[in-house]
mmCIF file of the protein (N, C-alpha, C, O) and its ligand, coordinates in Angstrom:
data_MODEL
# 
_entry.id   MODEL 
# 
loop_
_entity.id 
_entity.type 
_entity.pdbx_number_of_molecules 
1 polymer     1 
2 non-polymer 1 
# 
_entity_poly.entity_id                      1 
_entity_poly.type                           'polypeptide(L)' 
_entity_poly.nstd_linkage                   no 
_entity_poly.nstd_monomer                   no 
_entity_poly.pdbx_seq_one_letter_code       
;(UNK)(UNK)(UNK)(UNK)(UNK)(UNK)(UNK)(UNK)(UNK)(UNK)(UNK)(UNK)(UNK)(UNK)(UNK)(UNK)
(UNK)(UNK)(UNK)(UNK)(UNK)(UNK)(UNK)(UNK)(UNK)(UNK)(UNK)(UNK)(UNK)(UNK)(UNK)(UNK)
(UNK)(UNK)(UNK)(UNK)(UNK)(UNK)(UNK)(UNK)(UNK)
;
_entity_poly.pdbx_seq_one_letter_code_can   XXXXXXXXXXXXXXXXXXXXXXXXXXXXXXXXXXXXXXXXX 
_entity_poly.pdbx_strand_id                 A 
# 
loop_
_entity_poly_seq.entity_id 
_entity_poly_seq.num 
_entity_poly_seq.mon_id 
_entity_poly_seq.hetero 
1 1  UNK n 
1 2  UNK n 
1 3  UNK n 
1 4  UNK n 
1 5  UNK n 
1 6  UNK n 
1 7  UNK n 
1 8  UNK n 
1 9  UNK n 
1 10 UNK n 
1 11 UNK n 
1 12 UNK n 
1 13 UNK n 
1 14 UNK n 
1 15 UNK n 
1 16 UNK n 
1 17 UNK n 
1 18 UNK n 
1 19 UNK n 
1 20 UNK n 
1 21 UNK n 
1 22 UNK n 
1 23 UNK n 
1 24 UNK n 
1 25 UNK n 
1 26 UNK n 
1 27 UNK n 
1 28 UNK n 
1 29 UNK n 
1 30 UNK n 
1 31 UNK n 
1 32 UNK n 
1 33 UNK n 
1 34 UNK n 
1 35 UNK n 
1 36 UNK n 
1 37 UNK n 
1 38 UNK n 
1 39 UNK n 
1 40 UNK n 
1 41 UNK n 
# 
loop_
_struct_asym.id 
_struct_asym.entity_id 
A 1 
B 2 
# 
loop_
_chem_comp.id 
_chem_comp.type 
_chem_comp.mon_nstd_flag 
UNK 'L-peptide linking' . 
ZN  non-polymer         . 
# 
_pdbx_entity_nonpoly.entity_id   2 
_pdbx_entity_nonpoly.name        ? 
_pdbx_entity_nonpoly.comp_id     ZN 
# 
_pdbx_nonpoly_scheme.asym_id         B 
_pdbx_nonpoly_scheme.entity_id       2 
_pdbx_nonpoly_scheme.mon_id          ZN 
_pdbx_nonpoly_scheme.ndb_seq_num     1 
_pdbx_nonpoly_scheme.pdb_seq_num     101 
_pdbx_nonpoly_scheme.auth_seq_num    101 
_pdbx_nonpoly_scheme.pdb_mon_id      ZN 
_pdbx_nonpoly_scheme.auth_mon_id     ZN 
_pdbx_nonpoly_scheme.pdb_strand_id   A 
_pdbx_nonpoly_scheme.pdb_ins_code    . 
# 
loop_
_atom_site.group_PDB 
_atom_site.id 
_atom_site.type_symbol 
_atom_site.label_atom_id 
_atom_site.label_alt_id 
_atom_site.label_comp_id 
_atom_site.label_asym_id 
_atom_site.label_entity_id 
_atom_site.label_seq_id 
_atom_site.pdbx_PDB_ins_code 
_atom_site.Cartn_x 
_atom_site.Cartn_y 
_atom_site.Cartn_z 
_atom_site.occupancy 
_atom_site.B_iso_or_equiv 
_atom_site.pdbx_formal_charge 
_atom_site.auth_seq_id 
_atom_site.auth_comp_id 
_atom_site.auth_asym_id 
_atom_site.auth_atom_id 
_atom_site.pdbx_PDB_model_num 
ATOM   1   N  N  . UNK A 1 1  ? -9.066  -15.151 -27.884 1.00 0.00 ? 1   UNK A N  1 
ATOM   2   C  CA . UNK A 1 1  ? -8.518  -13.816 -27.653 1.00 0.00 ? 1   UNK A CA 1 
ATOM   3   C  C  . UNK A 1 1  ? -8.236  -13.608 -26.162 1.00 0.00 ? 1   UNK A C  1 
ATOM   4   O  O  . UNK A 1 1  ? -8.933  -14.139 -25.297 1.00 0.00 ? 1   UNK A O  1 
ATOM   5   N  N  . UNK A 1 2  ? -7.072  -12.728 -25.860 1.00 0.00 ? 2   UNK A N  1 
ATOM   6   C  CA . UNK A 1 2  ? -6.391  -13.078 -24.207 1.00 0.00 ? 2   UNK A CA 1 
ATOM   7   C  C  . UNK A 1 2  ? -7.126  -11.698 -24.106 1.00 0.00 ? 2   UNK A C  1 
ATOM   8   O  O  . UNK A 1 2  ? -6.892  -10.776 -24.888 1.00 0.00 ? 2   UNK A O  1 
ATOM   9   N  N  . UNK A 1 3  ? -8.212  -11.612 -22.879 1.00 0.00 ? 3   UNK A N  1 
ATOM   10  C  CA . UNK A 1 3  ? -8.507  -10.353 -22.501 1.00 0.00 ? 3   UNK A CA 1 
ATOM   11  C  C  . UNK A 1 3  ? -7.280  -9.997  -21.197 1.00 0.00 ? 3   UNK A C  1 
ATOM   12  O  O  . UNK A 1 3  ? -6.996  -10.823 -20.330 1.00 0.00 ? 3   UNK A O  1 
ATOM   13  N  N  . UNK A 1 4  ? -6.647  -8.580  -21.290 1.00 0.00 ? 4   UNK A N  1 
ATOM   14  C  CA . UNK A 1 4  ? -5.504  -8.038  -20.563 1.00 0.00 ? 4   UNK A CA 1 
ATOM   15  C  C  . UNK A 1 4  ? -6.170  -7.191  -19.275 1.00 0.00 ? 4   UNK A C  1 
ATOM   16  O  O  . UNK A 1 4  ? -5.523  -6.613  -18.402 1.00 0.00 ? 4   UNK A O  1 
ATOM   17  N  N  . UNK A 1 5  ? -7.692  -7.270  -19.386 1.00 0.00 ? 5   UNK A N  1 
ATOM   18  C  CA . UNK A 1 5  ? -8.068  -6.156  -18.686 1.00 0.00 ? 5   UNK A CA 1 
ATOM   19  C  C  . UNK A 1 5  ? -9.205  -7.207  -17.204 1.00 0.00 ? 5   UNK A C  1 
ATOM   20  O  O  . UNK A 1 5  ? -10.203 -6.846  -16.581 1.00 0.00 ? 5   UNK A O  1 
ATOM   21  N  N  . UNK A 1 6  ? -8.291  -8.709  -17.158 1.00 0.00 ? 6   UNK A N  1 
ATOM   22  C  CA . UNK A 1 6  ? -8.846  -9.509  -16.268 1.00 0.00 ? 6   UNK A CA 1 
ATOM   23  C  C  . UNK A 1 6  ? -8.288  -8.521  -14.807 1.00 0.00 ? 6   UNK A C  1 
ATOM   24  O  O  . UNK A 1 6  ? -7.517  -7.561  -14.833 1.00 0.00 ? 6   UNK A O  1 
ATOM   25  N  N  . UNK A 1 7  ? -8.992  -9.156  -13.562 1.00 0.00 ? 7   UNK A N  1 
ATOM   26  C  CA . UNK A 1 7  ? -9.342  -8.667  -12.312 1.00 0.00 ? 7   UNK A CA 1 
ATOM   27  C  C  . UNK A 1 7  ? -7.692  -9.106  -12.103 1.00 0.00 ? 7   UNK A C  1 
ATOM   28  O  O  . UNK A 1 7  ? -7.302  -10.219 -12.455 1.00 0.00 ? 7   UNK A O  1 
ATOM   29  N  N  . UNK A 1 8  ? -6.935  -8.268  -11.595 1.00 0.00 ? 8   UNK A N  1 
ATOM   30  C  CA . UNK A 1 8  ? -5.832  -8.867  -11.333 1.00 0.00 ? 8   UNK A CA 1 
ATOM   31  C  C  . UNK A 1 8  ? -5.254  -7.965  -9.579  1.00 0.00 ? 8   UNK A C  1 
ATOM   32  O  O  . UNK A 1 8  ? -6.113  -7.164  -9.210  1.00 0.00 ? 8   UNK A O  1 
ATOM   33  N  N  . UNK A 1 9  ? -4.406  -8.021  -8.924  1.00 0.00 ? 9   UNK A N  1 
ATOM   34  C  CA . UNK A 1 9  ? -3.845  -7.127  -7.544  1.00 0.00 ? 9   UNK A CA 1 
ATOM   35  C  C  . UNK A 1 9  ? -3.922  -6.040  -8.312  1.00 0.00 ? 9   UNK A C  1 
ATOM   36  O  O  . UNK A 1 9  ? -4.601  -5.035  -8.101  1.00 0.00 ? 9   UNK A O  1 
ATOM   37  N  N  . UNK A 1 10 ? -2.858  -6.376  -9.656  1.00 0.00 ? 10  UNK A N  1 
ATOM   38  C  CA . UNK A 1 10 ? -1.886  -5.118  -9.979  1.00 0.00 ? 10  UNK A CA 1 
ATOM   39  C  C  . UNK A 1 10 ? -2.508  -4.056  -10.671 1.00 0.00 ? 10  UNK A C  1 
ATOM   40  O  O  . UNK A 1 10 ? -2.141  -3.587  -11.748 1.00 0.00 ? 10  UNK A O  1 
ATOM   41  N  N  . UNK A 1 11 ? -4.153  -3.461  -9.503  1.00 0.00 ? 11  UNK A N  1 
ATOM   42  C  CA . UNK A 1 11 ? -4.810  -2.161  -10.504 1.00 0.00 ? 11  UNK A CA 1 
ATOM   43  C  C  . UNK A 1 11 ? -3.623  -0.840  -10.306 1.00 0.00 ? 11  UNK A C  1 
ATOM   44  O  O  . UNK A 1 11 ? -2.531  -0.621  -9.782  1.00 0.00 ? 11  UNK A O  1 
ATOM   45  N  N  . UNK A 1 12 ? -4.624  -0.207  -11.072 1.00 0.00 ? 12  UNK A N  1 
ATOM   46  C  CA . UNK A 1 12 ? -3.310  0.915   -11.363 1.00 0.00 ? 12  UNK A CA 1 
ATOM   47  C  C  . UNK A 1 12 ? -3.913  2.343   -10.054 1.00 0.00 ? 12  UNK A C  1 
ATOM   48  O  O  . UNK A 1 12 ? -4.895  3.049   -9.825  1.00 0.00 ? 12  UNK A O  1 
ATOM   49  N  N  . UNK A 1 13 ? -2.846  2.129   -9.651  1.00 0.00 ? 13  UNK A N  1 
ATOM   50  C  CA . UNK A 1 13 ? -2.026  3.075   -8.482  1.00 0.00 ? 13  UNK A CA 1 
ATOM   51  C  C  . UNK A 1 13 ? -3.993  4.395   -8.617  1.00 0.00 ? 13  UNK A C  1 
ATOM   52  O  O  . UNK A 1 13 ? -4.599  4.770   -9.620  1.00 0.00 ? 13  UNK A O  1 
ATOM   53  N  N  . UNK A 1 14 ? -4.256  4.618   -7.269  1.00 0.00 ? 14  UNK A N  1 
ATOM   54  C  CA . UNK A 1 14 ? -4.948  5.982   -7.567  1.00 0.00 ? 14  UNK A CA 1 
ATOM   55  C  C  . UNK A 1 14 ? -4.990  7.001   -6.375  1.00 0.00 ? 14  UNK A C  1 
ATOM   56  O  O  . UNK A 1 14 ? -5.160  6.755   -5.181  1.00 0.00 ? 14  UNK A O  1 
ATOM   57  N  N  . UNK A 1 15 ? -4.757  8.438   -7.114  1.00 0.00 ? 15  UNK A N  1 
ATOM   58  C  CA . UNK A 1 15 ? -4.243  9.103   -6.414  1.00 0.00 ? 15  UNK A CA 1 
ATOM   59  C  C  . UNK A 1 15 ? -5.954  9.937   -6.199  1.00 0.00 ? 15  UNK A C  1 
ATOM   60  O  O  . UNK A 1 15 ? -6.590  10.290  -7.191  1.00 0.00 ? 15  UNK A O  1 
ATOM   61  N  N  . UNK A 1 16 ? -6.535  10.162  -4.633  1.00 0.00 ? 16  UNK A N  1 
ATOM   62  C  CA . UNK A 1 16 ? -7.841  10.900  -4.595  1.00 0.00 ? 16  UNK A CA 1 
ATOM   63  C  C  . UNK A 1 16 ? -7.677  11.873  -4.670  1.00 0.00 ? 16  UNK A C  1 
ATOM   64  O  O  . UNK A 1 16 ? -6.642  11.933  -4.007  1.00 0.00 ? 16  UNK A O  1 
ATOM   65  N  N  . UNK A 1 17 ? -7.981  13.451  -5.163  1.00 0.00 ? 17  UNK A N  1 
ATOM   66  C  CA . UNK A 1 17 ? -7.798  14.697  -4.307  1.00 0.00 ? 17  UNK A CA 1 
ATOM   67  C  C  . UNK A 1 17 ? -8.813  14.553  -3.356  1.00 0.00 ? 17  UNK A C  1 
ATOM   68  O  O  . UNK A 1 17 ? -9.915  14.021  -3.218  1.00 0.00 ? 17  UNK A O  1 
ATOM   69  N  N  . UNK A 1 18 ? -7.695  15.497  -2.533  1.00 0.00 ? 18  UNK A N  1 
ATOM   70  C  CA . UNK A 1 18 ? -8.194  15.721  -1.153  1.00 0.00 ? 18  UNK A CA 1 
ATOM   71  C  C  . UNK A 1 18 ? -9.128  16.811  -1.143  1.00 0.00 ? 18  UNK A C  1 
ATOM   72  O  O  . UNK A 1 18 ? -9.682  17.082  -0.078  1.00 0.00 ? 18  UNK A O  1 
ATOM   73  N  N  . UNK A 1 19 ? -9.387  17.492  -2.204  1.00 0.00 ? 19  UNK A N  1 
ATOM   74  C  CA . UNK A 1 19 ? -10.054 18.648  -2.371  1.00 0.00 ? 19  UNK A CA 1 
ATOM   75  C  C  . UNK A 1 19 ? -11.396 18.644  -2.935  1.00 0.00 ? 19  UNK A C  1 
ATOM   76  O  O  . UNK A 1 19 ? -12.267 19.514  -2.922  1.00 0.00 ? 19  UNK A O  1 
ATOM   77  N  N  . UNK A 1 20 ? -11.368 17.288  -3.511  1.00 0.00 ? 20  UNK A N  1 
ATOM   78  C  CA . UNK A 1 20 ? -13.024 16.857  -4.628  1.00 0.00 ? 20  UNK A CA 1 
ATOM   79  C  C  . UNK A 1 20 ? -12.890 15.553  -4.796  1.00 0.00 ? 20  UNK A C  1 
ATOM   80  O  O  . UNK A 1 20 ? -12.032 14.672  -4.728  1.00 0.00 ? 20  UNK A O  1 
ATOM   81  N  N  . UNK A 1 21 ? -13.659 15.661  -4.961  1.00 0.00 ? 21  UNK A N  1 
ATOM   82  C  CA . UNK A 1 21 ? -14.092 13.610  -5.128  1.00 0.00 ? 21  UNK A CA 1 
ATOM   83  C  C  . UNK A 1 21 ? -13.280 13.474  -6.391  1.00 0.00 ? 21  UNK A C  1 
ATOM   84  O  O  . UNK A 1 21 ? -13.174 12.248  -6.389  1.00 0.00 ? 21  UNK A O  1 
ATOM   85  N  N  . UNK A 1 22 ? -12.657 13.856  -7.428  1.00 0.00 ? 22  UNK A N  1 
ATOM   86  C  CA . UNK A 1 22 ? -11.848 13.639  -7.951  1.00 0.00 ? 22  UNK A CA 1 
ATOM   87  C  C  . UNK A 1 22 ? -10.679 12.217  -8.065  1.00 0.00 ? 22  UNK A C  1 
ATOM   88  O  O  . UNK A 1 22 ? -9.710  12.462  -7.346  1.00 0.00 ? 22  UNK A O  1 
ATOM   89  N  N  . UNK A 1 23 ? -10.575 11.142  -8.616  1.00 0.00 ? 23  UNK A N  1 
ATOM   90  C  CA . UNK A 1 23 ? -9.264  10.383  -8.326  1.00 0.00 ? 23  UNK A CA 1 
ATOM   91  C  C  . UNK A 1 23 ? -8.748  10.452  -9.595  1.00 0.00 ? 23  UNK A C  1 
ATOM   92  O  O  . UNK A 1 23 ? -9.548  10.576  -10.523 1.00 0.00 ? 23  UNK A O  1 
ATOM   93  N  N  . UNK A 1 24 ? -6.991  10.370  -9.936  1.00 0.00 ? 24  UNK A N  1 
ATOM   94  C  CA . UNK A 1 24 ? -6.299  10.200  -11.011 1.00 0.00 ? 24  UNK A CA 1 
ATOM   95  C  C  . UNK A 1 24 ? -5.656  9.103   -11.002 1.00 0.00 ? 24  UNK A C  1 
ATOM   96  O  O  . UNK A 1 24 ? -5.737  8.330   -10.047 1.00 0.00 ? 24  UNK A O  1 
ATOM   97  N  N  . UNK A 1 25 ? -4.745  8.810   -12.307 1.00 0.00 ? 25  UNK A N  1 
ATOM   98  C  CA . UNK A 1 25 ? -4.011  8.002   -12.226 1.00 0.00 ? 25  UNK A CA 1 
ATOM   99  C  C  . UNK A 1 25 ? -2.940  7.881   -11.957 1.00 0.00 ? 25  UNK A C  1 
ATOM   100 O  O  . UNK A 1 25 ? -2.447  6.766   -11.789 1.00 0.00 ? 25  UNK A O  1 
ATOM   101 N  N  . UNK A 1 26 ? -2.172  9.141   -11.819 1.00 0.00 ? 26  UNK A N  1 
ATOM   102 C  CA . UNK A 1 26 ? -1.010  9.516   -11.357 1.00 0.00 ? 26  UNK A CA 1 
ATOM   103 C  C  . UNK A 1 26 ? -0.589  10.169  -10.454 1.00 0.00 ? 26  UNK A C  1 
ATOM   104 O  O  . UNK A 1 26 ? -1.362  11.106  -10.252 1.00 0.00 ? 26  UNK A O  1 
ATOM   105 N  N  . UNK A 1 27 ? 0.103   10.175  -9.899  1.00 0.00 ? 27  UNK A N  1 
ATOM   106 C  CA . UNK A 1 27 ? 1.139   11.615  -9.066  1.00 0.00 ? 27  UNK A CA 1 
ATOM   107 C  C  . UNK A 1 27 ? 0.559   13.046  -9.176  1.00 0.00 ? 27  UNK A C  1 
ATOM   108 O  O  . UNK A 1 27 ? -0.141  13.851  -8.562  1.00 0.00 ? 27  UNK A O  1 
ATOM   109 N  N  . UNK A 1 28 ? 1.610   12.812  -10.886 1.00 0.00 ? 28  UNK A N  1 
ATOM   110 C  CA . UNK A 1 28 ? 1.811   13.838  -11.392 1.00 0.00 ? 28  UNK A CA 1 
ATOM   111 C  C  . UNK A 1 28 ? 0.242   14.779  -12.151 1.00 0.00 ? 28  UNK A C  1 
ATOM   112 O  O  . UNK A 1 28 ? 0.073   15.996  -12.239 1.00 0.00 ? 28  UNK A O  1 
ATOM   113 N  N  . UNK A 1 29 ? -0.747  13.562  -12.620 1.00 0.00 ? 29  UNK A N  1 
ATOM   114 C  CA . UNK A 1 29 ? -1.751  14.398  -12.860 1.00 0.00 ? 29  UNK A CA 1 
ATOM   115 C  C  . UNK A 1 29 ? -2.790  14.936  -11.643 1.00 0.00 ? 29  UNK A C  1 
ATOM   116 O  O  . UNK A 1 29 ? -3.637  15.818  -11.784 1.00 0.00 ? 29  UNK A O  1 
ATOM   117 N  N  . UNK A 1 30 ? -2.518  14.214  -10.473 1.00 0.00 ? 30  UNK A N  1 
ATOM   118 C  CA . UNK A 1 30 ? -3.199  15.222  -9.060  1.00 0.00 ? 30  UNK A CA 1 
ATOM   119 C  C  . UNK A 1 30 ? -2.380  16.405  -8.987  1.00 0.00 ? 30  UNK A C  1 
ATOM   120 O  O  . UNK A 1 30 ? -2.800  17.512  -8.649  1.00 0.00 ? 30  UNK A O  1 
ATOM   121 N  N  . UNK A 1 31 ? -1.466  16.194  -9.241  1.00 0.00 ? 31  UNK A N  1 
ATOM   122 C  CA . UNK A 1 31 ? -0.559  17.701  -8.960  1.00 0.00 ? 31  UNK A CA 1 
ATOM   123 C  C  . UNK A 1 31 ? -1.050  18.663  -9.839  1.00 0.00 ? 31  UNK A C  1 
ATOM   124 O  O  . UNK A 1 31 ? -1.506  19.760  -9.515  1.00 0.00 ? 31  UNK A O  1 
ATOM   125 N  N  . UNK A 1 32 ? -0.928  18.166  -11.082 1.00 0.00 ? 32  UNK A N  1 
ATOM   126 C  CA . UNK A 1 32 ? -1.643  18.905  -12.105 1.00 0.00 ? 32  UNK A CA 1 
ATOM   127 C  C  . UNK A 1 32 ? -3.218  19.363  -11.749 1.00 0.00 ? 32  UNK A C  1 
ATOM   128 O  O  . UNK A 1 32 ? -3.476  20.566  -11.806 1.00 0.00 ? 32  UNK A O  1 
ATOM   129 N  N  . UNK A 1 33 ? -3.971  18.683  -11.486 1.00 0.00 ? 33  UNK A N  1 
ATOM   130 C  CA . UNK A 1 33 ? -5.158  19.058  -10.949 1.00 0.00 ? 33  UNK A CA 1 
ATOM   131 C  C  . UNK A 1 33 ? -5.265  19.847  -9.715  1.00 0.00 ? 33  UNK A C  1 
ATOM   132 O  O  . UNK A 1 33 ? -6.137  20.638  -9.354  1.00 0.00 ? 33  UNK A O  1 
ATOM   133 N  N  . UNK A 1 34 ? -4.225  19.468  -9.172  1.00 0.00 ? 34  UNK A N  1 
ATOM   134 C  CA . UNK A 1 34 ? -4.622  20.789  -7.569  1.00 0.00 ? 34  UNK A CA 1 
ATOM   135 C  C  . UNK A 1 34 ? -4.138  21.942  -8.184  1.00 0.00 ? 34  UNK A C  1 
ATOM   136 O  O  . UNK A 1 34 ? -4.939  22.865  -8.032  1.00 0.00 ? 34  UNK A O  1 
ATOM   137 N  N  . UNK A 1 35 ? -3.142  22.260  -8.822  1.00 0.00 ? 35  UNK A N  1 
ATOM   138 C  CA . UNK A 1 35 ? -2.760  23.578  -9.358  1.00 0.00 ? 35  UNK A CA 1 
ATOM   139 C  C  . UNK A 1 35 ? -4.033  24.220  -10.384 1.00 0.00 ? 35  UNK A C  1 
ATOM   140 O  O  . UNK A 1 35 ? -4.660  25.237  -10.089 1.00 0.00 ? 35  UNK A O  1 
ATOM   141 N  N  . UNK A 1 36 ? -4.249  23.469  -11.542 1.00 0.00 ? 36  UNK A N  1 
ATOM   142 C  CA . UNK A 1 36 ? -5.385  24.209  -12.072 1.00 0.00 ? 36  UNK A CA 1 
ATOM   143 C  C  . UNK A 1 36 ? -6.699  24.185  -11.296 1.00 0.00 ? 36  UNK A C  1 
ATOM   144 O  O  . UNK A 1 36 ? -7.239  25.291  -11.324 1.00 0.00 ? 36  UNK A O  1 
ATOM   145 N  N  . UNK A 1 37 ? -7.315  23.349  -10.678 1.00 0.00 ? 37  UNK A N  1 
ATOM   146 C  CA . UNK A 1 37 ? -8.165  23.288  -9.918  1.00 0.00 ? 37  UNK A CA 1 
ATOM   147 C  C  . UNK A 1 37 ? -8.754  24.208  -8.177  1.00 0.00 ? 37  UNK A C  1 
ATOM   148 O  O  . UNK A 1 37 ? -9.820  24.601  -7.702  1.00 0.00 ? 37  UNK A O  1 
ATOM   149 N  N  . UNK A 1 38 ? -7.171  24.172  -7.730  1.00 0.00 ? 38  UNK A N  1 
ATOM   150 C  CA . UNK A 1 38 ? -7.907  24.322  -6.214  1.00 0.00 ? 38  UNK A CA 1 
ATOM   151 C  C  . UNK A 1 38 ? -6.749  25.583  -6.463  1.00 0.00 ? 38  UNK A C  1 
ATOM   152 O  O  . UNK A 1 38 ? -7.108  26.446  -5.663  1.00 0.00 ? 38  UNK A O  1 
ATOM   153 N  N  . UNK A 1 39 ? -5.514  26.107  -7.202  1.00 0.00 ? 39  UNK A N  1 
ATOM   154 C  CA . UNK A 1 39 ? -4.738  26.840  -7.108  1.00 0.00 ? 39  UNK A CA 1 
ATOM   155 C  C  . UNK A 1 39 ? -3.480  26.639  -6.205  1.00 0.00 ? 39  UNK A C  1 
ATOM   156 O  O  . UNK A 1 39 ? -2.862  27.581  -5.711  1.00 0.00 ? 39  UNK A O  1 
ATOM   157 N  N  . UNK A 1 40 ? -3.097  25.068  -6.004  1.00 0.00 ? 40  UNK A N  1 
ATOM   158 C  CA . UNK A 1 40 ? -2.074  24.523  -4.880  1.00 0.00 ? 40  UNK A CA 1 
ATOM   159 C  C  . UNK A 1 40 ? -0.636  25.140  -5.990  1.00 0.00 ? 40  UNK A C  1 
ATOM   160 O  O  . UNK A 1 40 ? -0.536  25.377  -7.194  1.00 0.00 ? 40  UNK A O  1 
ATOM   161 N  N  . UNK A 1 41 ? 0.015   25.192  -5.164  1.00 0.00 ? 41  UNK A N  1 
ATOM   162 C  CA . UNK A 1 41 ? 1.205   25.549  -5.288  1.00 0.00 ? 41  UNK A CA 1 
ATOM   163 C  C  . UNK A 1 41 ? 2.128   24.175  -5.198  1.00 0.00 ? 41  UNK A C  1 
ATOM   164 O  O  . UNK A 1 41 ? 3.354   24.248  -5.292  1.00 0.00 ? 41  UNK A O  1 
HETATM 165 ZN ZN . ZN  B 2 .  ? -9.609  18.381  -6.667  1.00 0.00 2 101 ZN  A ZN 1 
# 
C-alpha cells in the first residue's frame, strides 16, 4: 500500500494569524477567521 502522506518539501502552504496562535490552511480561511474572530475587515 503507497502511503501519500510520506515527509515530502511540498507541505501544504500555512497561513499563522497574527492575532492567536491559530494557523490555517489557506488564505482564504485566515481571512475567514480574522473576520469572525478578531472582527478584521
Ligand atoms: Zn486569530
Amino acid at each position: 500500500m503507497k502511503n501519500s502522506d510520506e515527509n515530502s518539501t511540498n507541505v501544504k502552504a500555512s497561513f499563522p494569524c497574527d492575532k492567536c496562535d491559530q494557523t490555517f490552511g489557506s488564505r482564504q480561511e485566515l481571512k475567514e477567521h480574522g473576520r469572525s474572530a478578531h472582527q478584521l475587515l
